[in-house]
C-alpha angles and dihedrals in degrees: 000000000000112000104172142359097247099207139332109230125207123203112226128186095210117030095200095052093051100045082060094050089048089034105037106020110029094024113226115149117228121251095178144019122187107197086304099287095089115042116179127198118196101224108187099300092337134090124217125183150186129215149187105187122095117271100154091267125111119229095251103016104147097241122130119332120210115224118231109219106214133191090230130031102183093054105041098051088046085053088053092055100047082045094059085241098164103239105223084184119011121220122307140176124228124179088266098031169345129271151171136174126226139180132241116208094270093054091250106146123244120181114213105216149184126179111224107248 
């Protein structure tokens, strides 16, 4: 039986530029670092990581994206603007909720998202 997803992993082609881009721009905070070629990040009781070594997967090929759930929506996105994110998607409204979807510097797809109260 599957009980969790354990993490969400993310292929980079420079470590160093995407740790800014997670770190500076997006703001995790790193909870583990393997030689710099595996960098994890603790969201909420999920793991999501970034890696530059070769698993068979290419940095921005448009595979799966992984949604970052944030506190608040309006700020965030207006964060990302001021910040030159590239915006994929821009915000939208569904009946449970509002999303956007931005670009990492490898062209890997994050969706911003907040579920409505």
């Amino acid at each position: 039986m599957i009980i969790s997803i354990a993490f969400t992993v993310y292929p980079v082609s420079n470590m160093e530029r995407a740790r800014a881009f997670y770190e500076h721009v997006l703001g995790l905070h790193m909870s583990y670092n393997y030689r710099d070629v595996w960098v994890e990040y603790e969201i909420g009781s999920s793991t999501f990581a970034i890696t530059t070594t070769d698993m068979g997967h290419t940095p921005g090929a448009k595979g799966a994206v992984a949604a970052f759930e944030v506190s608040d929506f309006e700020a965030f996105i207006h964060r990302m603007k001021e910040r030159a994110v590239l915006f994929v998607t821009e915000a939208f409204e569904t009946p449970v909720c509002r999303m956007a979807v931005i670009e990492d510097p490898d062209g890997n797809h994050i969706t911003i998202h907040k579920r409505h109260a």
